[in-house]
N, C-alpha and C positions, 0 to 999 in steps of 0.2 A: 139410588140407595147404594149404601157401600158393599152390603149383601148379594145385592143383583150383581156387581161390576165384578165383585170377585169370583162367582160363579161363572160368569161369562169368561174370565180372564183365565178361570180354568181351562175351560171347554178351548178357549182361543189356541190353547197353549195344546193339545192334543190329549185333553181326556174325555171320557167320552160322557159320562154325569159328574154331574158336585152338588154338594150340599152343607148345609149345616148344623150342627148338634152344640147345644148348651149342657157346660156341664154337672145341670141339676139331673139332665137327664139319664143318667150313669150313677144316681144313688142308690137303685137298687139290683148294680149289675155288677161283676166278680172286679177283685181288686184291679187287675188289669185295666178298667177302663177308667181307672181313675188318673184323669189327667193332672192331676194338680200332684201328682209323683213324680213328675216327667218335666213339670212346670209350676212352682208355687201361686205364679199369678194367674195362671189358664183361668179361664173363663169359658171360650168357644172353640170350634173347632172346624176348619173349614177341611170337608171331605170329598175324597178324589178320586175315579177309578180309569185306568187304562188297560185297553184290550192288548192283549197280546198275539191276537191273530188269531190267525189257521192254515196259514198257505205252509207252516212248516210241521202240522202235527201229522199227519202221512209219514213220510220221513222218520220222523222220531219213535210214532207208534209203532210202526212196521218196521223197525230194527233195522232202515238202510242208513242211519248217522244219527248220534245223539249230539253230535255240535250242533245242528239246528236250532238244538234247546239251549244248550250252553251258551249260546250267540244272542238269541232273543232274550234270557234271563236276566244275561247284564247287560244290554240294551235296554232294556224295559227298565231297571231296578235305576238305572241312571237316568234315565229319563223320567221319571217318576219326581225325584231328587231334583232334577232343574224346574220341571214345575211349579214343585212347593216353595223352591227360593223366590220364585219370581213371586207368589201370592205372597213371601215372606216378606220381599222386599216394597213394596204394595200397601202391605199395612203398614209398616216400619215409615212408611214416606203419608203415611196419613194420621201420622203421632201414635198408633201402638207400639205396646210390646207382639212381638213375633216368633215364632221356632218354628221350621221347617221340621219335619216329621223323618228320620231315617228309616226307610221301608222294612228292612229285614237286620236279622244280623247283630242283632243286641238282646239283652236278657238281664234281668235284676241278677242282682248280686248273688242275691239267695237261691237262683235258678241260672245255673250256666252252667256250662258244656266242661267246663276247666277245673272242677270240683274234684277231689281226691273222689269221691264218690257220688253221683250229681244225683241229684232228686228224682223221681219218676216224673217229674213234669214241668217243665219249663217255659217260663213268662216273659214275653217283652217289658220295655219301662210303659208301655202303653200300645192297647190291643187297635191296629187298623182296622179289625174286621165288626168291633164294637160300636167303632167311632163312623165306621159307613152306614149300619144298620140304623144305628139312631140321628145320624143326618137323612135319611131317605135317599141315600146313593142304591142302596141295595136290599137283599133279605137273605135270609141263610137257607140255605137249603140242605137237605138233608145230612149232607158232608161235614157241615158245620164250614164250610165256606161260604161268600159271601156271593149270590147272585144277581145279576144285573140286568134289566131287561134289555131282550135283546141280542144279550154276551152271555148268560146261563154264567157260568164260573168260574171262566174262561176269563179273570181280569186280574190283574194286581191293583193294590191300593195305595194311595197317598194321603199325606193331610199336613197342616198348619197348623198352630195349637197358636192363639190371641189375648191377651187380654181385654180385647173388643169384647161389650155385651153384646152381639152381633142375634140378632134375629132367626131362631131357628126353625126349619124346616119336620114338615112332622115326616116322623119314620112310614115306610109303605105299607098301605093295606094289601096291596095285590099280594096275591102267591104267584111265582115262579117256578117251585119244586114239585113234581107228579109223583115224588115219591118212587121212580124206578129201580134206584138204589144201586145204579149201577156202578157208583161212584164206590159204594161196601166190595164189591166183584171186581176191582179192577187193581183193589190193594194189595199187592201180595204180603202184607206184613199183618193184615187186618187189623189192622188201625181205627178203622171205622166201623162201627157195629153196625151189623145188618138191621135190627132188633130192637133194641133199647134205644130210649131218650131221654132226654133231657132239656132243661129250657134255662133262660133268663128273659129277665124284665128288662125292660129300653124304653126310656119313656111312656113308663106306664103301660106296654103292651107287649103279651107273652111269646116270647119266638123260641120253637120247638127244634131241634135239631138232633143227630144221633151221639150217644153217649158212649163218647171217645174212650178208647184205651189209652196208659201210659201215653205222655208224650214222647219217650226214647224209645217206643215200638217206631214212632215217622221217622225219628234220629235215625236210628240205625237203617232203616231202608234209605230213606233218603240220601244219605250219608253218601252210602253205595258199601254197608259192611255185610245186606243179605239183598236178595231180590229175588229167589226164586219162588214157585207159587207153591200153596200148598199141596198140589196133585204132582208137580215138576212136569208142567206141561208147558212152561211159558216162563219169562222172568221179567223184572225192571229192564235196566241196560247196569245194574249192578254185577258183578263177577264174585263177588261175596259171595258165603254160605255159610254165613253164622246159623244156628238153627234158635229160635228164638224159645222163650218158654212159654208155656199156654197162659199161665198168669204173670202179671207186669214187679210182682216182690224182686225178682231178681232181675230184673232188665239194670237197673243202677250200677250193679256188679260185673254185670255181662258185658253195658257198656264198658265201663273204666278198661276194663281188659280188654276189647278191641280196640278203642281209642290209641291208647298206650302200648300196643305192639307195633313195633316197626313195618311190621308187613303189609300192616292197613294203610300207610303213609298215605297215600293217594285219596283214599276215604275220610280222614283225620282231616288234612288238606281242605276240603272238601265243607266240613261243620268247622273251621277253626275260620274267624275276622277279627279287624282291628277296631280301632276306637270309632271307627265309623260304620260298623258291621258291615254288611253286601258291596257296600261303596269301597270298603279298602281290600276287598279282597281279589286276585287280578283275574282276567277273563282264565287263564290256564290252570288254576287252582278249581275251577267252577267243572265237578265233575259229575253232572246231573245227570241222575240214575231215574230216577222214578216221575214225582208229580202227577201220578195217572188222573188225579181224582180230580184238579184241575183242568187237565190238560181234554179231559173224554168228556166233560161236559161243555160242552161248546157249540150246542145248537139243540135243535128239537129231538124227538124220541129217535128218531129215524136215523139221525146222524150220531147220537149218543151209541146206539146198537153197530151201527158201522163203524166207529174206532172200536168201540170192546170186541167186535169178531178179529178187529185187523191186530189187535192187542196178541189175544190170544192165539191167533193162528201166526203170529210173527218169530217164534222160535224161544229159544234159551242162547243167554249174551253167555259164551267161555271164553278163556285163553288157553289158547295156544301155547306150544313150548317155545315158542319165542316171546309169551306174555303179552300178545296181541288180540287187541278183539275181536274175537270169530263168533257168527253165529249161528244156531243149531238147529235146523227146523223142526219146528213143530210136528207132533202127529197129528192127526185127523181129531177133532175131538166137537161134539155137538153144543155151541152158545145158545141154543132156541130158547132153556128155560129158564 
């Protein structure tokens, strides 16, 4: 079957699950998953995930280099990318239409970073984390990321968009999230609500996750325009100190003005791609500040607790009056509760 070969041809190719999702199965899920925006003849969607390791989050968490992240980032996002050609060209060579899925790095028109004043929340042309959950690649967990068994949420995602009616895969019953929440405790922008929820439907079955603030509270952490924590016991690897507002009404405003001062250049740098979002932007521009939420979930409870203490107890990233990355140690501060 042409379902099975592409699924194998995934896994062949170095990811670690695949699946598939039809796209009735996204009629009662946010516009984002609607693949037929992205593709008028879509039909299916072959889905894809790749680990990103662990031999370099020590390193990263513990503030002795954040190239380790910068390196695997766009190693990962490109290899992600060859992948999907390969399933693209696969179908293409067995009379479909094909798209290759570009992983990060793009946004509807009406939701982008380059807005005199950009939205509170911004949308891909099509959600990967939509298209894994209702292929059975994965499930959301708390974070509203997608996890993997196995790899917790600890993976980036790929996918294929077909006009094949290709046979789909039912989404996962299992849980994978215990709800530790450690992923809310690791944000210094709190991004993610420790508290509240929210869900959608995927193929008929309701998946619960936390109910996100603004998307330009991640923007700007991520970015690298703040990072420090809300006690100033610890930061991202950001040098930022924008201080953000309790409510998300002015984050639009707050951004445009970081964005657009020259002084953030490095950060701006940073959230700005080209016509091929993550793929055209070059490895030296990739100035990854944070990702905690991904990066600390990456094994059972025990290992989840072991990067949040090593987080935490890892310092505050400053410069130097030579404008170099220096870091601060940490005080003594108690993670038990």
């Amino acid at each position: 079957m042409l379902e099975t070969e592409l699924k194998e041809l995934a896994l062949k190719e170095g990811s670690i699950r695949a699946g598939i999702a039809a796209r009735e199965a996204f009629s009662e899920a946010p516009q984002s998953a609607d693949m037929r925006y992205l593709q008028p003849w879509a039909n299916s969607v072959l889905s894809f995930a790749v680990t990103t390791g662990t031999d370099w989050i020590e390193d990263y968490l513990g503030k002795v280099t954040r190239m380790v992240m910068r390196d695997n980032m766009h190693h990962i996002n490109h290899e992600i990318y060859r992948i999907a050609k390969v399933i693209e060209s696969r179908l293409r060579g067995a009379g479909f239409k094909a798209h290759a899925i570009i992983p990060n790095g793009l946004y509807r028109p009406d939701h982008t970073f380059e807005k005199k004043l950009p939205d509170h929340d911004v949308k891909p042309p099509l959600s990967l984390r939509y298209m894994a959950v209702g292929a059975g690649v994965g499930t959301f967990g708390w974070s509203g990321n997608v996890m993997v068994p196995g790899y917790w949420s600890n993976v980036y995602l790929g996918g294929v968009l077909t006009d094949a009616l290709l046979k789909p895969d039912r989404p996962m019953e299992e849980t994978i999230c215990d709800n530790c929440r450690i992923c809310a405790r690791v944000c210094p922008v709190e991004f993610i609500n420790q508290k509240e929820q929210t869900g959608v439907t995927i193929a008929g079955k309701q998946f619960v996750y936390n109910s996100k603030r603004g998307d330009l509270r991640c923007v700007i952490g991520c970015g690298g325009f703040t990072g420090l924590s809300k006690d100033g016991k610890w930061s991202s690897w950001s040098t930022g100190r924008a201080i953000l507002p309790e409510t998300d009404e002015r984050l639009p405003e707050l951004f445009a003005r970081l964005r657009d001062d020259p002084a953030n250049a490095a950060a701006t740098r940073n959230i700005t791609f080209g016509p091929r979002g993550v793929l055209d932007r070059p490895r030296e521009n990739i100035k990854t500040t944070c990702n905690h939420c991904i990066t600390v979930c990456s094994g059972p409870l025990e290992v989840r607790k072991k990067w949040m203490d090593l987080l935490f107890h890892s310092g505050v990233v400053e410069l130097d009056e030579k404008g170099r990355e220096v870091v601060e140690k940490a005080r003594n501060m108690d993670t038990s509760s």
